[in-house]
N, CA, C and O of each residue as an XYZ file, in Angstrom:
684
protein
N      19.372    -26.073    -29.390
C      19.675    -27.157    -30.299
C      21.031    -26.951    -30.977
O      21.745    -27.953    -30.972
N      21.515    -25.892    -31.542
C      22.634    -25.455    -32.162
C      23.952    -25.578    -31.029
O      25.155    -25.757    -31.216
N      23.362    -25.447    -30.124
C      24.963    -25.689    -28.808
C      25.266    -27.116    -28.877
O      26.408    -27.541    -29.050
N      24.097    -27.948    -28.724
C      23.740    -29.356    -28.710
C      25.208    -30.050    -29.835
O      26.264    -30.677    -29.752
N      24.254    -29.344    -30.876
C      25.382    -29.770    -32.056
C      26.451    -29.237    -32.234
O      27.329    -29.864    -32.826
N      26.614    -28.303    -31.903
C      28.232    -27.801    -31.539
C      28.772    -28.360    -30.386
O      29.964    -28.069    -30.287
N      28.424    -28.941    -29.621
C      29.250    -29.770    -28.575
C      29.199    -31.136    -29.032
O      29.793    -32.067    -28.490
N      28.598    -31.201    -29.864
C      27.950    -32.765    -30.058
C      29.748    -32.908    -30.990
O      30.453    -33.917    -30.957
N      30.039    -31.781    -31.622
C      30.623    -31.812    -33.214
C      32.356    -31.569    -32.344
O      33.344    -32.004    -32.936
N      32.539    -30.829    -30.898
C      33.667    -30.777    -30.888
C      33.596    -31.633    -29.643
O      34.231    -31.250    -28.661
N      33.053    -32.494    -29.593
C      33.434    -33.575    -28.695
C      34.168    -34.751    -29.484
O      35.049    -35.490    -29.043
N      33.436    -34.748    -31.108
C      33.481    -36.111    -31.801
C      35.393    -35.655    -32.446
O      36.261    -36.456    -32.792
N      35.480    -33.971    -32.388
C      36.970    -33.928    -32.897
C      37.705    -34.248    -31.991
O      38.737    -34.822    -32.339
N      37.549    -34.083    -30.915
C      38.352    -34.073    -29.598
C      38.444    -35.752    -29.454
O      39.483    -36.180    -28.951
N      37.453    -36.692    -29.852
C      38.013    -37.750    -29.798
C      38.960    -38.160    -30.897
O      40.127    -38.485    -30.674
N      38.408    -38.131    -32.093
C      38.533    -38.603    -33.025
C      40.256    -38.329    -33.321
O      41.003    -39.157    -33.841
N      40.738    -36.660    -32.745
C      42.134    -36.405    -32.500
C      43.125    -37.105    -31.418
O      44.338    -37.308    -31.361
N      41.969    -37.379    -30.563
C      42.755    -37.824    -29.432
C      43.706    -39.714    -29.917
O      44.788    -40.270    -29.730
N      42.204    -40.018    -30.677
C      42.755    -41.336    -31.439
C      43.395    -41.399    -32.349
O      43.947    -42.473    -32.590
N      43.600    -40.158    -33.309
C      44.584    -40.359    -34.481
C      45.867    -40.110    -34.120
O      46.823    -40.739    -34.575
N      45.985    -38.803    -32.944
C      46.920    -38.325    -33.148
C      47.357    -38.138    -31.553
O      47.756    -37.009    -31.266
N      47.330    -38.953    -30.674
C      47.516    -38.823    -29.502
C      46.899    -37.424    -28.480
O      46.269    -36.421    -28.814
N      47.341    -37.835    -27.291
C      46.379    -37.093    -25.896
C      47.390    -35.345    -26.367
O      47.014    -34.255    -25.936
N      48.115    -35.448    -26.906
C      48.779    -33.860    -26.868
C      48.103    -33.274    -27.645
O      47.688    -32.181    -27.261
N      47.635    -33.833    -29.318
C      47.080    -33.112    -29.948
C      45.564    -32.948    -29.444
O      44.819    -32.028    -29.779
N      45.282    -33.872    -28.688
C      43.547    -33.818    -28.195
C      43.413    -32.261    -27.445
O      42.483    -31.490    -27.682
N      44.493    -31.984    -26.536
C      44.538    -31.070    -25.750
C      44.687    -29.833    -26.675
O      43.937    -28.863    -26.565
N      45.899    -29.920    -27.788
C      45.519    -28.915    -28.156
C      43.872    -28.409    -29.023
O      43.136    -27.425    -29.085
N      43.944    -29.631    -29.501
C      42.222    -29.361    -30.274
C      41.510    -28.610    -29.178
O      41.252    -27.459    -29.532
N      40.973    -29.005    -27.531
C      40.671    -28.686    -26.679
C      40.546    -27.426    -26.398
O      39.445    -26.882    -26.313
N      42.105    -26.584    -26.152
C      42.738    -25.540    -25.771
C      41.841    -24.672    -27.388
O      40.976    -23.801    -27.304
N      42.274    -25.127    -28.394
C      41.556    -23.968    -29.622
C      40.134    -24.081    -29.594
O      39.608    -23.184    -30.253
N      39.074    -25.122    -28.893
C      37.552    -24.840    -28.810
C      37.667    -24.179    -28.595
O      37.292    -23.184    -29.215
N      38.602    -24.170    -26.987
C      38.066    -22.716    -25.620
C      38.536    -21.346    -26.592
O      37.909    -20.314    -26.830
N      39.587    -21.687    -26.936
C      39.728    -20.158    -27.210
C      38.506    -19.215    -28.268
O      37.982    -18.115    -28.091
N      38.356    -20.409    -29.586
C      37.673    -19.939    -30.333
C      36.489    -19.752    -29.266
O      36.222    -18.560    -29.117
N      35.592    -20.748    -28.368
C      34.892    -20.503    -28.310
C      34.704    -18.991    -27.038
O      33.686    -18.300    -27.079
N      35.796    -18.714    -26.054
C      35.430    -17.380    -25.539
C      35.548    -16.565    -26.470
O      35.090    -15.491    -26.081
N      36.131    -16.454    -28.085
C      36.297    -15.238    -28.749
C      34.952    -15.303    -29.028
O      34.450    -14.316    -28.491
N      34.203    -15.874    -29.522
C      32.905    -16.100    -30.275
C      31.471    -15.274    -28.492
O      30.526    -14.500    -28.341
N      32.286    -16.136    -27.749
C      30.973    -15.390    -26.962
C      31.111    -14.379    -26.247
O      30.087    -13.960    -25.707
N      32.292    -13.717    -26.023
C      32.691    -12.442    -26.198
C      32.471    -11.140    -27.129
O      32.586     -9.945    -26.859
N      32.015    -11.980    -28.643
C      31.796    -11.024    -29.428
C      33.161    -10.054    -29.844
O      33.044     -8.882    -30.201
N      34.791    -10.948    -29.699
C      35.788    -10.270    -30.115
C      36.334    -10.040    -31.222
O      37.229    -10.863    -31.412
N      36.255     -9.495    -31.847
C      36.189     -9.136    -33.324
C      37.256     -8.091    -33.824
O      37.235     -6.945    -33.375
N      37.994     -8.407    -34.560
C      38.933     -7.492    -35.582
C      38.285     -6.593    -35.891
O      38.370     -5.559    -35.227
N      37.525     -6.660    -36.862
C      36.678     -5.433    -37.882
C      35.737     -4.520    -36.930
O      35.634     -3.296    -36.839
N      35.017     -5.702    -36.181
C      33.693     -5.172    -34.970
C      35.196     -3.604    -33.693
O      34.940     -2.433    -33.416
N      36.182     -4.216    -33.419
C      36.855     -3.191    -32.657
C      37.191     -1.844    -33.806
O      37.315     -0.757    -33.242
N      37.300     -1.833    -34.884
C      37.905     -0.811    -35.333
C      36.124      0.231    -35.882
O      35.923      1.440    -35.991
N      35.338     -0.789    -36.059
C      34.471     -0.023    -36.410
C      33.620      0.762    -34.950
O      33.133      1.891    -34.896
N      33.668     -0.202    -33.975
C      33.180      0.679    -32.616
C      34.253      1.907    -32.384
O      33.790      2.987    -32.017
N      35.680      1.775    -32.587
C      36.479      3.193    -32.469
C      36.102      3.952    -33.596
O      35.677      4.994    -33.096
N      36.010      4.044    -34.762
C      35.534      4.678    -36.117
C      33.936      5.169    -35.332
O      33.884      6.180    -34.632
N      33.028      4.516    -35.519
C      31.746      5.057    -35.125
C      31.144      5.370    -33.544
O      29.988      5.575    -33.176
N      32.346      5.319    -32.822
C      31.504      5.537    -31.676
C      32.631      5.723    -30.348
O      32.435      5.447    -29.165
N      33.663      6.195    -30.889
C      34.801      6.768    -30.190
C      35.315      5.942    -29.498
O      36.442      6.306    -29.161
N      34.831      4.296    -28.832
C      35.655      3.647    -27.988
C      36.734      2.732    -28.548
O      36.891      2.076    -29.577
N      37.277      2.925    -27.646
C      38.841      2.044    -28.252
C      39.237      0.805    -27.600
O      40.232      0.193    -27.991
N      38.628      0.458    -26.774
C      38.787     -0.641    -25.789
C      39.175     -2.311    -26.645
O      40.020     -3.034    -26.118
N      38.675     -2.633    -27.572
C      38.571     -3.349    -28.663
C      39.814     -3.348    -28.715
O      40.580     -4.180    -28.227
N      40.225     -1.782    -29.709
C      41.591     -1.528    -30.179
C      42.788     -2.075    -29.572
O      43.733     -2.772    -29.940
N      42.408     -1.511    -28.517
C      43.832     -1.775    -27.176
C      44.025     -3.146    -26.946
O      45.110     -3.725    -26.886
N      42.552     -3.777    -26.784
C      42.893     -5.449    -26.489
C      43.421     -5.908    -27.673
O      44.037     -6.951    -27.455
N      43.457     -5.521    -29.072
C      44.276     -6.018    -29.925
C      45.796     -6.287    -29.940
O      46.571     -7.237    -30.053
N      45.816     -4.545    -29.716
C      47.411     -4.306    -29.883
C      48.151     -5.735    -29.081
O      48.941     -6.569    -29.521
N      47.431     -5.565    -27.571
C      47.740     -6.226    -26.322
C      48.497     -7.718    -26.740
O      49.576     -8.287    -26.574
N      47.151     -7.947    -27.407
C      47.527     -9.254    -27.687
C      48.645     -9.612    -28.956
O      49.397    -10.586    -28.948
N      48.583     -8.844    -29.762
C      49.591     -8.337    -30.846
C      50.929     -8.265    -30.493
O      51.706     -8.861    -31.239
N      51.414     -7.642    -29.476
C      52.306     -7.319    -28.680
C      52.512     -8.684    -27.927
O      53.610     -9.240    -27.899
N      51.649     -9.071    -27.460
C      51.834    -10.441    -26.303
C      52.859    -11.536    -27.414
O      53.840    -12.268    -27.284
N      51.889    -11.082    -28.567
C      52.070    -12.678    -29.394
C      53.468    -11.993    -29.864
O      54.128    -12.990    -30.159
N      54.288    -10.881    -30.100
C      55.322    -11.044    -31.039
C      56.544    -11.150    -29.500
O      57.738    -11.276    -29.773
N      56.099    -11.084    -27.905
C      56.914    -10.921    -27.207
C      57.230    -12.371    -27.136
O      58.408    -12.705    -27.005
N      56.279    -13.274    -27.212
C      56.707    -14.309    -27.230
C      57.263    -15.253    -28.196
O      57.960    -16.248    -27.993
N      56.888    -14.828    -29.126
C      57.276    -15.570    -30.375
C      58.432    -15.427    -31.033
O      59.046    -16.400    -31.471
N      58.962    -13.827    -31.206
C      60.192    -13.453    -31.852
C      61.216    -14.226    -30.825
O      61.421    -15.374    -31.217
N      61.631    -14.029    -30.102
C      62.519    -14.339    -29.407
C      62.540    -16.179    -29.882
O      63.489    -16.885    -30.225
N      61.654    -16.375    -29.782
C      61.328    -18.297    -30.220
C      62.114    -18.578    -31.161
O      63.161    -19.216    -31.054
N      61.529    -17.996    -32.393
C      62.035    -17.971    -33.317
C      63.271    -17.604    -33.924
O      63.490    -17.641    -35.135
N      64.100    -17.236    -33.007
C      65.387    -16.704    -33.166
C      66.151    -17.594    -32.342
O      67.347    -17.304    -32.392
N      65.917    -18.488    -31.664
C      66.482    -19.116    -30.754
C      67.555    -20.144    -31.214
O      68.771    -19.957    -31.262
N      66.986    -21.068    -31.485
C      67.730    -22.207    -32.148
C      67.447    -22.968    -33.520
O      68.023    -24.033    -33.742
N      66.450    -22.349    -34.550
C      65.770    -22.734    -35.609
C      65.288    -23.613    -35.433
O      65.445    -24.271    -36.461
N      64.314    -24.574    -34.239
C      63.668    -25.184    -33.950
C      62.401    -24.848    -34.446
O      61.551    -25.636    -34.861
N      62.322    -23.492    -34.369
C      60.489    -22.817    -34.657
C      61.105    -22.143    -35.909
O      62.183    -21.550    -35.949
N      59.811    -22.433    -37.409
C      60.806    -21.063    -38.339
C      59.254    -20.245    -38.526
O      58.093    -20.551    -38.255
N      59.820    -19.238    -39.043
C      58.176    -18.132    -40.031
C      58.541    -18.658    -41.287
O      59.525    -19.296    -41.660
N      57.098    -18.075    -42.095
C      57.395    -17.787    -43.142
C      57.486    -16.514    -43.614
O      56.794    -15.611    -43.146
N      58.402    -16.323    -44.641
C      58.428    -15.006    -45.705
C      58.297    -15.113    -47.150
O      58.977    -15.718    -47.979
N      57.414    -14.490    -47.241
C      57.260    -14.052    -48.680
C      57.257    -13.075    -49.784
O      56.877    -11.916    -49.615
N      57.618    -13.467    -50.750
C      58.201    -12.154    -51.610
C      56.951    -11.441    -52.109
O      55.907    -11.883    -52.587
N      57.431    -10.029    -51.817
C      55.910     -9.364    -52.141
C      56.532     -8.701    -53.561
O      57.653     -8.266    -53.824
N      55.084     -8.841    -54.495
C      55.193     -8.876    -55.800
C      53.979     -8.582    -56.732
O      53.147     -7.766    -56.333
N      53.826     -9.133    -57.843
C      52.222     -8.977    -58.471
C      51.535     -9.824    -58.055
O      50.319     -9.642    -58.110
N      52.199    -11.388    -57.334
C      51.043    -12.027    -56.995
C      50.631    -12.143    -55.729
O      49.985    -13.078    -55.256
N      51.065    -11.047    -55.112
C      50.673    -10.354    -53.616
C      49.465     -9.286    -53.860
O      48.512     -8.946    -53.158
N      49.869     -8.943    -55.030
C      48.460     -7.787    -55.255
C      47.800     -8.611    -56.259
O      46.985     -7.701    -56.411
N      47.523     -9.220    -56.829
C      46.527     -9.791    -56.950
C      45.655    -10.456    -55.994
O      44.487    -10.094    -55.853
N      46.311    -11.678    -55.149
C      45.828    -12.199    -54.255
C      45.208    -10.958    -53.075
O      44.015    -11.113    -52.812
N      45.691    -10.137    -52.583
C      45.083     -9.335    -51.934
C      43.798     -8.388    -52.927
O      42.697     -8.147    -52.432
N      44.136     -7.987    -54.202
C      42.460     -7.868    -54.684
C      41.670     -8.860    -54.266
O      41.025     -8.924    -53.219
N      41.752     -9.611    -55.115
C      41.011    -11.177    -54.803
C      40.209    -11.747    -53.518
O      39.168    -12.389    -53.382
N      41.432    -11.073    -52.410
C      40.442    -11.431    -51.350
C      39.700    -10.545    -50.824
O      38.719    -10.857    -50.149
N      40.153     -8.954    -51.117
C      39.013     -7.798    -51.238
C      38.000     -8.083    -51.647
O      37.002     -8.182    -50.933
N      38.014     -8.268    -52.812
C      36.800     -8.979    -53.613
C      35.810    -10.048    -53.229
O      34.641    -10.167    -53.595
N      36.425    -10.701    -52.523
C      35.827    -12.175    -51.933
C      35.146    -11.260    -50.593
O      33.924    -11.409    -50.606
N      35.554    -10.458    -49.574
C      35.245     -9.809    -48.224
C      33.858     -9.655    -48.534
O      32.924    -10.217    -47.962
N      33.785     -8.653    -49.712
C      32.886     -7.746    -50.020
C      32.082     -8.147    -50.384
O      30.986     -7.717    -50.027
N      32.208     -9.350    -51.430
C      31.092    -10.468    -51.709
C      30.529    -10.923    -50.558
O      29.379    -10.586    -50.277
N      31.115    -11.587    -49.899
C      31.202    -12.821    -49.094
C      30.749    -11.893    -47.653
O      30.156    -12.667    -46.901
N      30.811    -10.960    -47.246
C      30.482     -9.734    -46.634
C      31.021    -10.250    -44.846
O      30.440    -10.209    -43.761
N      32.419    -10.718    -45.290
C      33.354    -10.555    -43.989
C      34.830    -11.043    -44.640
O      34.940    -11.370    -45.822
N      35.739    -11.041    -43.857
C      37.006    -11.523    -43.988
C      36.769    -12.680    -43.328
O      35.673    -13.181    -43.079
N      38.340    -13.260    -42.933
C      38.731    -14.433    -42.852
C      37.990    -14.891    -41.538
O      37.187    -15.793    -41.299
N      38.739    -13.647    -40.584
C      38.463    -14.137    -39.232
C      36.529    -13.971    -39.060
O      35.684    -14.689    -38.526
N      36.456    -12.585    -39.854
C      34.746    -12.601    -39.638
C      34.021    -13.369    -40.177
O      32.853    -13.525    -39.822
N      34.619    -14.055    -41.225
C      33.707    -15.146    -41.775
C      33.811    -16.050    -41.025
O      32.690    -16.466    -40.729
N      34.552    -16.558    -40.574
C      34.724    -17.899    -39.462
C      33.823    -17.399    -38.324
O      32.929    -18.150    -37.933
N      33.953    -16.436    -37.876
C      33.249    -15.835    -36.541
C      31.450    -15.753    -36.834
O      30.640    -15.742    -35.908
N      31.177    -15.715    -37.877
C      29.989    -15.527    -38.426
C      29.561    -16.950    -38.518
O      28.610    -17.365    -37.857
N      30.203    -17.654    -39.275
C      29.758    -19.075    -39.539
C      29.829    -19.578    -38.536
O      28.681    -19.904    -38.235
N      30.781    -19.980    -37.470
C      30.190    -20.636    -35.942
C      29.676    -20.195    -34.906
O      29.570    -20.734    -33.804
N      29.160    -18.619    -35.460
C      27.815    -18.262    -34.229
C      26.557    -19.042    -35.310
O      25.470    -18.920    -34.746
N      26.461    -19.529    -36.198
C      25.311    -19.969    -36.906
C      24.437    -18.742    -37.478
O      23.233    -18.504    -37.386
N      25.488    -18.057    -38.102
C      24.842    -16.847    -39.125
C      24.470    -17.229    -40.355
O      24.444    -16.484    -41.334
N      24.245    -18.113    -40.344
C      23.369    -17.999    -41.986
C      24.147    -18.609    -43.003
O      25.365    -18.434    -43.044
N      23.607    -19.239    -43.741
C      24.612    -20.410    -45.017
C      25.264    -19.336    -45.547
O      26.441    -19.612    -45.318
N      25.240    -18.029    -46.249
C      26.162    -17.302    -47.132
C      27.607    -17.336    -46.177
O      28.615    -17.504    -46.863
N      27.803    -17.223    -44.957
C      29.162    -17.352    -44.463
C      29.699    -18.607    -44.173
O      30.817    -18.794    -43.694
N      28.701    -19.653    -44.537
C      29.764    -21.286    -44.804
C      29.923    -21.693    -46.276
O      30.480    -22.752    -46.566
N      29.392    -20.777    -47.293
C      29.687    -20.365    -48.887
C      30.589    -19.567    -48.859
O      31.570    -19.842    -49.549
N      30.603    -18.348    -48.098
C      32.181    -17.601    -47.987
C      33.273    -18.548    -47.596
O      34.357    -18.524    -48.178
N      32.978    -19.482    -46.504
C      34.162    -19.982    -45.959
C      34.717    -21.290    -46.875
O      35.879    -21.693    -46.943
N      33.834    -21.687    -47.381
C      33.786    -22.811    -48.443
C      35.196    -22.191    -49.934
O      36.096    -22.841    -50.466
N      34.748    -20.693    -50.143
C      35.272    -20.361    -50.961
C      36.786    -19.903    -50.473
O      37.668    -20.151    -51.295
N      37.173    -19.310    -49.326
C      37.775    -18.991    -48.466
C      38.792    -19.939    -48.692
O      39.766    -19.533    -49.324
N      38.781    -21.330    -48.246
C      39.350    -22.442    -48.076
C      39.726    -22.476    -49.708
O      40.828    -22.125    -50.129
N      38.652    -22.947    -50.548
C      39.076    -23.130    -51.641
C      40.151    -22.604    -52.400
O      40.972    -23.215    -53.085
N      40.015    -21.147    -52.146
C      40.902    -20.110    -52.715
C      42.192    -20.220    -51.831
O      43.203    -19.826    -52.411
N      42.370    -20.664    -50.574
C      43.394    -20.711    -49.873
C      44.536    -22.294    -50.094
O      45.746    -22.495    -49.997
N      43.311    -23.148    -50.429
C      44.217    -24.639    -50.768
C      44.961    -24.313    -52.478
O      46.108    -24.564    -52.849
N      44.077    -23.824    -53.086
C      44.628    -23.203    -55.057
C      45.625    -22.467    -55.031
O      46.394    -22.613    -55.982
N      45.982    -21.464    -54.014
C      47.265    -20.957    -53.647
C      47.648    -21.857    -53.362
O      47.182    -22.480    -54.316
N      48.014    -22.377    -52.972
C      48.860    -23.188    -51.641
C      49.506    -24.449    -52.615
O      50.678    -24.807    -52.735
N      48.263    -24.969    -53.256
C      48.841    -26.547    -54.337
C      49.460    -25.528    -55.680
O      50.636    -25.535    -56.045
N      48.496    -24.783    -56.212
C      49.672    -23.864    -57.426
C      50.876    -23.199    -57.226
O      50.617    -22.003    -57.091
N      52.120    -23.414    -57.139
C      52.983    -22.442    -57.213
C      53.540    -21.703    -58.085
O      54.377    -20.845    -57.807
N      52.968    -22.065    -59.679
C      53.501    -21.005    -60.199
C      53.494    -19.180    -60.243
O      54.163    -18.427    -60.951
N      52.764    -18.959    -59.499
C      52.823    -17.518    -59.114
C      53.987    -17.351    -58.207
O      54.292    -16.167    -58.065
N      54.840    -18.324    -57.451
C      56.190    -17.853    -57.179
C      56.473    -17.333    -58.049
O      56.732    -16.152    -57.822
N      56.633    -17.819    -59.670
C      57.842    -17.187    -61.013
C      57.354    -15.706    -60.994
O      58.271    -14.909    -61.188
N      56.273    -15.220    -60.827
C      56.333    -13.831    -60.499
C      56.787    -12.374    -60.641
O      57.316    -12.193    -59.545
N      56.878    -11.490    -61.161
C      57.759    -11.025    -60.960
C      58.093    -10.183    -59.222
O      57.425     -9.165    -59.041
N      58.886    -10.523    -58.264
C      58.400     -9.862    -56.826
C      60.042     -9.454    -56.556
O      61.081     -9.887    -57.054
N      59.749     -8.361    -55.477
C      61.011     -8.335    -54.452
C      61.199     -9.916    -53.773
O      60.514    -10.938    -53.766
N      62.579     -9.491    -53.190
C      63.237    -10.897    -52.369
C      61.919    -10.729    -51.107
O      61.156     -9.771    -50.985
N      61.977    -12.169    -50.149
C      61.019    -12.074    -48.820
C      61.925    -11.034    -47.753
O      63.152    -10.983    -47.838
N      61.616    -10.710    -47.352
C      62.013    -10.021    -46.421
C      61.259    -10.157    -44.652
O      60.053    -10.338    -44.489
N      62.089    -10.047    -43.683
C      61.517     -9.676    -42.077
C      61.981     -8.715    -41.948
O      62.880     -8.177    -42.594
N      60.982     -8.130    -40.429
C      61.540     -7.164    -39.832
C      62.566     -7.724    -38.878
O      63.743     -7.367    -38.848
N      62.005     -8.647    -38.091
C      63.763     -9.330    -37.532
C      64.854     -9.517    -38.202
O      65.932     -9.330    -37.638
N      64.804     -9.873    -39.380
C      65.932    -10.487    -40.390
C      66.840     -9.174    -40.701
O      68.061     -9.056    -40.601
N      65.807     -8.171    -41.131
C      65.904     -6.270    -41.340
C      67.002     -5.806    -40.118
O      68.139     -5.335    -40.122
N      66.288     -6.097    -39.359
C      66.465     -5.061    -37.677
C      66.765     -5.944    -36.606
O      66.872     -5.381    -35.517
N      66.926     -7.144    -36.618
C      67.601     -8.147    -35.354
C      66.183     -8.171    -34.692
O      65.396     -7.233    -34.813
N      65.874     -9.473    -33.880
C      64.889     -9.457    -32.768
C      64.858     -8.284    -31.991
O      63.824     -7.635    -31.835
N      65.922     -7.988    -31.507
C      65.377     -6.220    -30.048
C      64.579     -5.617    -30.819
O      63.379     -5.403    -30.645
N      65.495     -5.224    -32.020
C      65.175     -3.905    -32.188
C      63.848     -4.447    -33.218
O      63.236     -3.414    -33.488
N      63.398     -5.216    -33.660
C      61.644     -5.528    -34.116
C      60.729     -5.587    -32.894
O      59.553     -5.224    -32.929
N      61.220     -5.970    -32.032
C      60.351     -6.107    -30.707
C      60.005     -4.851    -30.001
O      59.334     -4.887    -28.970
């Protein structure tokens, strides 16, 4: 019954995108089911790889991280350096970098996953406390996002490691 409604639910986005926002964005909506959905039935997990190397010596997890870690900055730095077509963001790290990172310590531990594990939890259909984490998750992520006075801050300038060290030599 729960697949039912999970196909039922990303069929109705896949249209509903396809009509707001044309056949490119449909595809991509598409392209992020699949992905989310092989991470989800794979069981690929951030926290789940470091704790199978921590408790039980394998690293296999680990490595597919880096992998992909590596994949994503081989392709991306270079992007992003290209013609300022694609930009990042940077941000100045400061007090309201450590706050916000308590905060979301705080929220993990409550909420008894992070970002990606709470999402990963809530669409295998784990249980209402991880669509109350994610509820809060969001919340706490849009209150950043619309408040800016924690820019005034007191922080260092933003900084990259490309910006630091040129694309090669970050790559």
């Amino acid at each position: 019954m729960a697949r039912l409604i999970a196909a039922a639910i990303l069929l109705a986005g896949l249209a509903l995108t396809g009509a707001q926002h044309g056949p490119r964005m449909a595809i991509l909506w598409a392209l992020g089911a699949a992905l989310g959905a092989a991470l989800l039935l794979s069981a690929f997990s951030f926290a789940g790889a470091f704790r199978r190397w921590l408790a039980e010596g394998r690293g296999a997890g680990l490595r597919a991280q880096f992998l992909l870690l590596a994949l994503g900055a081989l392709l991306m730095l270079p992007a992003l350096a290209l013609d300022g077509t694609l930009r990042g963001f940077a941000f100045p790290i400061g007090w309201a970098l450590v706050l916000g990172a308590f905060l979301f310590g705080v929220g993990m531990q409550l909420g008894g996953g992070c970002g990606s594990g709470t999402l990963f939890a809530a669409g295998g259909g784990q249980g209402a406390r991880m669509w109350v984490t994610l509820a809060a998750f969001i919340a706490g992520a849009t209150l950043a996002s619309w408040q800016d006075g924690w820019l005034a801050w007191p922080a260092l300038p933003p900084a990259t490691l490309p910006g630091a060290l040129g694309t090669p030599l970050a790559l």
